[in-house]
C-alpha positions, 0 to 999 in steps of 0.5 A: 448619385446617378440616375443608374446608381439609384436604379440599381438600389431601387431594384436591388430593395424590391428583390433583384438579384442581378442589380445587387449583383451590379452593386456589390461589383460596384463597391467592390472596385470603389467605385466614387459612388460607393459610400454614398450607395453604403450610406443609403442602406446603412441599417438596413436588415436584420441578418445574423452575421457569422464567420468562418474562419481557420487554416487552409484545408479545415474544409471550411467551406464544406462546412459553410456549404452544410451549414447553408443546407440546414439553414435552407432546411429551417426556412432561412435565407442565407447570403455568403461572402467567401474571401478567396486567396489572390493571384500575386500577379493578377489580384484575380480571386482563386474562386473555388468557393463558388465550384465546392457551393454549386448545388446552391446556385440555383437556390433563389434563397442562397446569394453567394458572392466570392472576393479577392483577398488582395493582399489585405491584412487579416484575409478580409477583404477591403469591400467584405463589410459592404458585401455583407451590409448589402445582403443585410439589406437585400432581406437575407436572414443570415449571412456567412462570411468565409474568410481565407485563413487564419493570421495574426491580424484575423481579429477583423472578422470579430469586429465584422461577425456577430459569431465567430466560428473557428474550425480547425482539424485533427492534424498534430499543432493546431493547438499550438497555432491557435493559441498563436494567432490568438484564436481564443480571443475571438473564438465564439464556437470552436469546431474540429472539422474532419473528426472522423480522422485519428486525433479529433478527441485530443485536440478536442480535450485540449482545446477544453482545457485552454478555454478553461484558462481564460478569464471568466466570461458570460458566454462559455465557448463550445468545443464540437465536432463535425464531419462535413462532408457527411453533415455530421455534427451540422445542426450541433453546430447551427444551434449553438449558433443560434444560442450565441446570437440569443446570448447576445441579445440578451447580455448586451453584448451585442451592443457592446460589439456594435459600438465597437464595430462603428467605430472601426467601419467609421476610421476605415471608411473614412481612411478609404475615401480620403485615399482615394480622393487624394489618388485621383487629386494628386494627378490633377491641377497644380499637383501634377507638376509635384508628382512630376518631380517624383517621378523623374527623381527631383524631389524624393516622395517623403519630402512630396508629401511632406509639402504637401500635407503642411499645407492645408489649402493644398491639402483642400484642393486636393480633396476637392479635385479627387471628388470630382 
């Protein structure tokens, strides 16, 4: 690690916001540094982890904005990583994140950082887990993560959050998608945003009657209702938050999730570093020559690889030339 590198740590651990801020720019582009930086602060705090997730439109972020506030309120210091939609042509995030939570910008308790989804499958983005490790050892007490939307692969956030916070809204089909992407799955809460609105008790009661379907659990998931925009239903939503967190604690569940969690962040980070190893040796030493037959159409790129990754000592070299 460089000189700049363990500054920056140094710095970040005694309570400076623009080195974490330096930091977290540092993972977020993969940079060689970064898992020996993530290394260096793995276990690091003792933050409870939320996420937020649901359709666009839910109002999310509102939500997140008023969760922030009352949290603020109770005495506690909150980190957010807000997921943004990606531009298809730039990868540059949306951001709007950072527009709808700017009364907190000048909170010195509140640390807001917005990523680009870049087209990663289940809308978190690849450097989300380092951001959220990061605030945990900045000293936050929670942090909240907002993820872009809901699809068929958003069972990441599970293994990301202690609490999962599903919002949806009023709007006919809900219902029907949540039992689609599988959101009873990983639901920890259930909040219906925007209850002010015609609908809010249907979709309530039948979300309900869906959770009543599932096998019997320890944790028994609440349906509630919010209105963000005026903190209706915030402080509900804060304590059943709090509850779950203390569920966990206390069942072992808890554990049982981090076990799970481990081993996820263990394949993906290993899948992360080996790739872009291989990216960086590929075009150096012996290997230039071979990516040089791909690219003018001598070799085709399955028989490239194919060679290869059958030999191991090429494979080595590989490995070792990207690290440098």
């Amino acid at each position: 690690m460089t000189p700049k590198t363990e500054d920056l740590l140094r710095r970040m651990r005694a309570g400076e916001r623009v080195a974490l801020a330096k930091l977290m720019t540092l993972v977020e582009n993969r940079e060689a540094e970064t898992a020996e930086v993530m290394s260096t602060i793995h276990g690091q705090g003792d933050a409870m982890v939320v996420g937020f997730t649901g359709p666009p439109g839910a109002g999310k972020s509102t939500l997140v904005d008023q969760v922030t506030r009352l949290l603020r309120g109770r005495g506690k210091t909150v980190g957010i990583v807000a997921v943004d939609p990606s531009s298809p042509f730039s990868g540059g995030a949306v951001l709007g994140d950072r527009i709808r939570m700017q009364d907190h910008f000048l909170d010195p308790g509140v640390f807001i950082r917005s990523l680009s989804a870049r087209g990663s499958v289940g809308g978190l983005a690849r450097a989300t887990r380092d951001m959220t490790r990061l605030l945990m050892a900045f000293g936050k007490d929670v942090v909240i993560v907002e993820t872009v939307g809901v699809g068929q692969s958003e069972l990441d956030i599970m293994r990301l959050a202690d609490s999962v916070v599903v919002v949806l809204v009023p709007e006919a089909g809900d219902t029907v998608q949540a039992m689609k992407a599988g959101l009873l799955e990983i639901a920890d809460i259930f909040v219906v945003n925007k209850a002010d609105r015609d609908g809010a008790a249907r979709i309530k009661v039948e979300l309900e009657q869906m959770l009543q379907l599932r096998p019997p659990r320890g944790w028994s998931v609440p349906v509630l209702t919010t209105t963000a925009v005026d903190g209706t239903g915030i402080e509900a939503l804060v304590d059943g938050i709090e509850a779950h967190r203390e569920h966990l604690r206390s069942s072992g569940e808890g554990e049982a999730r981090g076990v799970a969690g481990r081993e996820d962040e263990f394949l993906a980070v290993l899948r992360d570093e080996v790739t872009r190893r291989i990216e960086r040796g590929v075009r150096r030493d012996s290997l230039g020559a071979l990516l040089a037959d791909v690219k003018s159409g001598r070799i085709d790129p399955y028989g490239a690889a194919l060679r290869v990754v059958d030999d191991e000592e090429v494979v080595a070299a590989v490995l070792r030339a990207g690290s440098r």
